[in-house]
Backbone as a printed PyTorch tensor [residue, N CA C, xyz], in Angstrom:
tensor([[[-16.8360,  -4.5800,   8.4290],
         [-16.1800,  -4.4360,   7.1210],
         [-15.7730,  -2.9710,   6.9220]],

        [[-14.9250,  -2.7190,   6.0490],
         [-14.3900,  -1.5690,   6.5030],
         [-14.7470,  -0.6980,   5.0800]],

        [[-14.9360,   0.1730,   4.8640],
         [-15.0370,   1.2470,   3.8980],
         [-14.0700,   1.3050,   2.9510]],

        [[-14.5600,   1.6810,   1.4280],
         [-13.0210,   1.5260,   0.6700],
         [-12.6700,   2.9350,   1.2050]],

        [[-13.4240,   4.0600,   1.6850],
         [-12.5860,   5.5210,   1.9890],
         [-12.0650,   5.3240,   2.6320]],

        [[-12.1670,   4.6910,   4.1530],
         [-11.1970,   3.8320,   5.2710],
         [-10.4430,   3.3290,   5.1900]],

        [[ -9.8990,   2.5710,   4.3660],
         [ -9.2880,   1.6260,   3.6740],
         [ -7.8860,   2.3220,   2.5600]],

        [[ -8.7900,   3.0800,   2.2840],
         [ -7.8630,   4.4630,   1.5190],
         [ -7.0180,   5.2250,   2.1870]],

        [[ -7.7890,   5.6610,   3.2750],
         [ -7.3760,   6.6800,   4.1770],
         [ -6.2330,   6.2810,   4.8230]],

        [[ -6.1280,   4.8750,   5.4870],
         [ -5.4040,   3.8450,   6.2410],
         [ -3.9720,   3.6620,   5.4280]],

        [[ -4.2970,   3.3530,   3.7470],
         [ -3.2740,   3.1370,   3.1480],
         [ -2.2380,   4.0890,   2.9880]],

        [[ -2.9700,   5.2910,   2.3660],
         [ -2.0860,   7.0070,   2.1590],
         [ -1.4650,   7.3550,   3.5500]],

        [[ -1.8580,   6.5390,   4.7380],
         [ -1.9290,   7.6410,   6.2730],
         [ -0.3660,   6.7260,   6.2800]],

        [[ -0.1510,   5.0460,   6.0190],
         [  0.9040,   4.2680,   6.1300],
         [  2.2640,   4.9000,   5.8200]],

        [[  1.5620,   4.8950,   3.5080],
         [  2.6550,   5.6240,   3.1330],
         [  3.2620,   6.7720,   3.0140]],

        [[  2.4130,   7.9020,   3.8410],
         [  2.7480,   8.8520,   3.9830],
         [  3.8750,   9.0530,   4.9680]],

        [[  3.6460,   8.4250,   6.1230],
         [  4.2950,   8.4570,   7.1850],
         [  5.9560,   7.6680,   6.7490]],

        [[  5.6970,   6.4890,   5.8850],
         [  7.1890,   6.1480,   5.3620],
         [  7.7410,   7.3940,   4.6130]],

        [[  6.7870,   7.7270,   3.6590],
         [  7.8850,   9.1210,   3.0350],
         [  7.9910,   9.6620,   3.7470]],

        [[  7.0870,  10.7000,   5.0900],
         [  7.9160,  11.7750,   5.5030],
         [  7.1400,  12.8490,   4.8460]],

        [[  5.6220,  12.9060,   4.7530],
         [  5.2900,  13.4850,   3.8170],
         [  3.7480,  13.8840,   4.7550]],

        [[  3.0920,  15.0230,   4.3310],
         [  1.9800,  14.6870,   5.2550],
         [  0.7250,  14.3670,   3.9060]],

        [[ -0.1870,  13.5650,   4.1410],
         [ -1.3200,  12.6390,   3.3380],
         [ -1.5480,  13.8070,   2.5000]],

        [[ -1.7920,  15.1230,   2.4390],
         [ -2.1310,  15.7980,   1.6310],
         [ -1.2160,  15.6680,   0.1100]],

        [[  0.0560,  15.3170,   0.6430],
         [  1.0210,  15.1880,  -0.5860],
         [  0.9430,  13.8540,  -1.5230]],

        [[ -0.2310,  13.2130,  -1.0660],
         [ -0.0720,  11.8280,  -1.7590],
         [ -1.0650,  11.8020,  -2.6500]],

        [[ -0.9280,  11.6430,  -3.4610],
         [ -1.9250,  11.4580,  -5.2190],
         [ -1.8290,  10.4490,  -5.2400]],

        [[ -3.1570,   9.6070,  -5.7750],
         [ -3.6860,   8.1770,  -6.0850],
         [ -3.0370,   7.9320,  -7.3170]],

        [[ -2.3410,   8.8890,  -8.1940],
         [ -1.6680,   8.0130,  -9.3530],
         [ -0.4130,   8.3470,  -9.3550]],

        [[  0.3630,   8.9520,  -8.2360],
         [  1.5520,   8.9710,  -7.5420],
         [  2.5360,   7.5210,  -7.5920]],

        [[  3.8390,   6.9460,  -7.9770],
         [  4.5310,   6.2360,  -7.7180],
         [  5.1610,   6.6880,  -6.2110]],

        [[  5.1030,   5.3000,  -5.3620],
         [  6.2970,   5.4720,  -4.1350],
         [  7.5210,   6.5090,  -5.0550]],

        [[  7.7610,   6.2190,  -5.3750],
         [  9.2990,   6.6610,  -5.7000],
         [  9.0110,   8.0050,  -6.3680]],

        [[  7.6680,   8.6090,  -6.4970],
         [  7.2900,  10.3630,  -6.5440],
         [  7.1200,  10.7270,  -5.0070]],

        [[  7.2540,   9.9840,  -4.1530],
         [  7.3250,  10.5930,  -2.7150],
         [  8.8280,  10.4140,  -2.0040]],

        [[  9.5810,   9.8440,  -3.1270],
         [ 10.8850,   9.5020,  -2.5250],
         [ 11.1280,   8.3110,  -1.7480]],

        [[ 10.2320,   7.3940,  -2.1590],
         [  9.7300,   5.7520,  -1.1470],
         [ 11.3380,   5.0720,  -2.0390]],

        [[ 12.1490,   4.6050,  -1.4770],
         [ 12.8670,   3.5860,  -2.4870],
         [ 12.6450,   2.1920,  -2.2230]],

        [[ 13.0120,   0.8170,  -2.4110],
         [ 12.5940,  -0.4880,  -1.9120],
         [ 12.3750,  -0.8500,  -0.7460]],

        [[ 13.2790,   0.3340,  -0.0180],
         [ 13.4790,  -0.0920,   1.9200],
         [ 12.1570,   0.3200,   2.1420]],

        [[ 12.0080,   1.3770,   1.7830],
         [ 10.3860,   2.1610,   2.1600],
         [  9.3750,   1.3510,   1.8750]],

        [[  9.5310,   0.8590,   0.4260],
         [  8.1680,  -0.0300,  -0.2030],
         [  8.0680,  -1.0240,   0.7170]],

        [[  9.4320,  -1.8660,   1.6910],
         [  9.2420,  -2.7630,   1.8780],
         [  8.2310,  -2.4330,   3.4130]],

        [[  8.7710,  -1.6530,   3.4700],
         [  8.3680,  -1.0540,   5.3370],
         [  6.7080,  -0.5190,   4.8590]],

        [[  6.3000,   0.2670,   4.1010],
         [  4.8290,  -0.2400,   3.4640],
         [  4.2510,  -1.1570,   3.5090]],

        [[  4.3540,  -2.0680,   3.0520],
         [  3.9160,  -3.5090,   2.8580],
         [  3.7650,  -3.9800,   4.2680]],

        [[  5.0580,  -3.8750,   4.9650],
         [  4.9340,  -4.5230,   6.3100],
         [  3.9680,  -3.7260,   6.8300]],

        [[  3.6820,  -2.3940,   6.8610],
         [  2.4880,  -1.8870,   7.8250],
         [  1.6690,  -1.6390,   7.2880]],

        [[  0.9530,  -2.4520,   6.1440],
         [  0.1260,  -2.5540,   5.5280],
         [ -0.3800,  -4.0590,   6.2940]],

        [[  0.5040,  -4.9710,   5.9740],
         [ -0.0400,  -6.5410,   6.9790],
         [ -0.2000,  -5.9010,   7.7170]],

        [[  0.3090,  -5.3610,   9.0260],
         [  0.0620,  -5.1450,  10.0300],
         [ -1.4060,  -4.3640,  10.5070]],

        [[ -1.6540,  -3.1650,   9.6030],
         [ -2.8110,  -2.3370,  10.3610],
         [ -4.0580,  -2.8950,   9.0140]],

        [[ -3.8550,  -4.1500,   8.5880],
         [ -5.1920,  -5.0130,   7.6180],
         [ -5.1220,  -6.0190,   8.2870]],

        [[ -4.0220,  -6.5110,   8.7720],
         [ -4.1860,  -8.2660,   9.3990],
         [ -4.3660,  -8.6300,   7.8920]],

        [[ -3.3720,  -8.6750,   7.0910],
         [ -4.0160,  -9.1850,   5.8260],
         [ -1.7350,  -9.7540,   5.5390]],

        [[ -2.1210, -11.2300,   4.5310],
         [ -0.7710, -11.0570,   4.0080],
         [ -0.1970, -10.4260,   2.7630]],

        [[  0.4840,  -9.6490,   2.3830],
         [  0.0720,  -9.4530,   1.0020],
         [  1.5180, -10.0830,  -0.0280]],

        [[  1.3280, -10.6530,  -1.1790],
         [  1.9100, -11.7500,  -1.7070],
         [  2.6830, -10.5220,  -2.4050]],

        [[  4.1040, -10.3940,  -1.9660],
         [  5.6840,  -9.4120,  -2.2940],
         [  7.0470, -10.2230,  -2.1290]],

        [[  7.5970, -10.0940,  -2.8600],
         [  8.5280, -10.6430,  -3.0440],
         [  9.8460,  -9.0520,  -3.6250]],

        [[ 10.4330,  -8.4410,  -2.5180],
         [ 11.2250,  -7.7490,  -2.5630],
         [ 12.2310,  -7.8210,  -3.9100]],

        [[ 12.6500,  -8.8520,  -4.2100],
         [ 13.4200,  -9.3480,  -5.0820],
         [ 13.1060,  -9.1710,  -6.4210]],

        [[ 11.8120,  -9.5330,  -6.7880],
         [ 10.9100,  -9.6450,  -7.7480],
         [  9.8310,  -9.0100,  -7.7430]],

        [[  9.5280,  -7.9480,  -7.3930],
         [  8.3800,  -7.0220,  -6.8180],
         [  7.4840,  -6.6070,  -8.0220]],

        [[  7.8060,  -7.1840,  -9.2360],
         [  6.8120,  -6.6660, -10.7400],
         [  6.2420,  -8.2730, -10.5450]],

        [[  6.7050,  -9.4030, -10.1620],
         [  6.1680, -10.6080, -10.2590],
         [  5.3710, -11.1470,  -9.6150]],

        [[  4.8350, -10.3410,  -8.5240],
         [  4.1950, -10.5430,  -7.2650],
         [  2.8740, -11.1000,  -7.5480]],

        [[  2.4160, -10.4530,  -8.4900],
         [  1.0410,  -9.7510,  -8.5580],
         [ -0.0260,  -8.8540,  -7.5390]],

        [[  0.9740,  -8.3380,  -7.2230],
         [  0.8290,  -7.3190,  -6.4110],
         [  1.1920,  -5.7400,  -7.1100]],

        [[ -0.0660,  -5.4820,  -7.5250],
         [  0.2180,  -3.7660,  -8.2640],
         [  1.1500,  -3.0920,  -7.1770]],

        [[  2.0080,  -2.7810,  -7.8800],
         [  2.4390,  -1.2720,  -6.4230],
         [  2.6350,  -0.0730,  -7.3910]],

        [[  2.2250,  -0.3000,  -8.9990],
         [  2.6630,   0.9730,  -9.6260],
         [  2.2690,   2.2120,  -9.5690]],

        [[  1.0860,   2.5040,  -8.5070],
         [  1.0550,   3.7200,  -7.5290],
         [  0.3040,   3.3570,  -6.5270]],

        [[ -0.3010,   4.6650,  -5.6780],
         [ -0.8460,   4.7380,  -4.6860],
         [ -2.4620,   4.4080,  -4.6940]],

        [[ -3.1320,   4.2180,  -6.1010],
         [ -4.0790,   3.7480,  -5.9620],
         [ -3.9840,   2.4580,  -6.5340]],

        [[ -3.0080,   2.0140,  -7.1010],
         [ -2.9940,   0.2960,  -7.3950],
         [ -2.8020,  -0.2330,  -6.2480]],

        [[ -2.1010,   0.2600,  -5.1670],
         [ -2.1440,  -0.5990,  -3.8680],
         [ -3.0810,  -0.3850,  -3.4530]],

        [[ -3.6670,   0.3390,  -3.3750],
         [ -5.3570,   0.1950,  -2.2290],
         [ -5.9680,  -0.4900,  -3.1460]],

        [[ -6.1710,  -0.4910,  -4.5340],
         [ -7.1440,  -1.6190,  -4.8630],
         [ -6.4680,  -2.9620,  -4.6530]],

        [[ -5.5270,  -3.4770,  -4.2920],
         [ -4.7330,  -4.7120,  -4.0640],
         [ -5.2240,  -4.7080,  -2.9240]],

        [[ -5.2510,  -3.8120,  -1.9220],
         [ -5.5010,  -4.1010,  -0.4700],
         [ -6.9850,  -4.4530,  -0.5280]],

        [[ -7.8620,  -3.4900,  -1.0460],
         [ -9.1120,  -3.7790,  -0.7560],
         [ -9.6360,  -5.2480,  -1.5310]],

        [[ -8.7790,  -5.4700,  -2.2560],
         [ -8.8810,  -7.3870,  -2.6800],
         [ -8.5770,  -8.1690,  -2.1120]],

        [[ -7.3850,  -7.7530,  -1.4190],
         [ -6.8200,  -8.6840,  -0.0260],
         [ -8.0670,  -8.7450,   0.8400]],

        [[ -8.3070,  -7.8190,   1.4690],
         [ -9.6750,  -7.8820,   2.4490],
         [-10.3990,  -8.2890,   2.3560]],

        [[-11.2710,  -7.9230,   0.7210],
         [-12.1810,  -9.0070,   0.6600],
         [-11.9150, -10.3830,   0.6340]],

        [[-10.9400, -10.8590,  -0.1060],
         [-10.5800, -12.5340,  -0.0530],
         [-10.7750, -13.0650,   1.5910]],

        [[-10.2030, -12.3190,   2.0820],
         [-10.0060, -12.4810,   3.4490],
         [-11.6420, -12.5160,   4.3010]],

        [[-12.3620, -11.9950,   3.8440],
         [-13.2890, -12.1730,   4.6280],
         [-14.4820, -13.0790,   3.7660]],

        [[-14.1320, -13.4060,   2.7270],
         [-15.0060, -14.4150,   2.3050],
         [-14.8920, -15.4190,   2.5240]]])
């Protein structure tokens, strides 16, 4: 099971690398779009977010406030992720 600091670390290390930014620049109450993330980015997030959780996470590009999927910063997605995980392993 993985650590929520791990888990943290994993998430900021993702979206950092989509902005272009190094992890030091990322604040937990930061919006993507305070790192310059626009939808293409959010979406490419998400995807390497499934990817390095093995987790799916319920986004809908189109409708991305309807998801129920917080993305309204950088620490609403890690607590989304670290809910994904747990579901996932219960």
């Amino acid at each position: 099971m993985q650590t929520t600091t791990e888990t943290a670390r994993r998430v900021i290390d993702i979206i950092a690398q989509q902005a272009m930014v190094d992890t030091s620049e990322v604040g937990m109450d930061m919006a993507l779009s305070d790192l310059g993330l626009d939808s293409l980015g959010l979406v490419e997030c998400i995807f390497g977010i499934e990817e390095a959780f093995d987790i799916s996470v319920p986004f809908n590009a189109n409708a991305p406030d309807q998801t129920g999927f917080d993305i309204s910063t950088v620490g609403a997605i890690i607590l989304e992720v670290e809910k994904l995980i747990a579901r996932k392993a219960a």
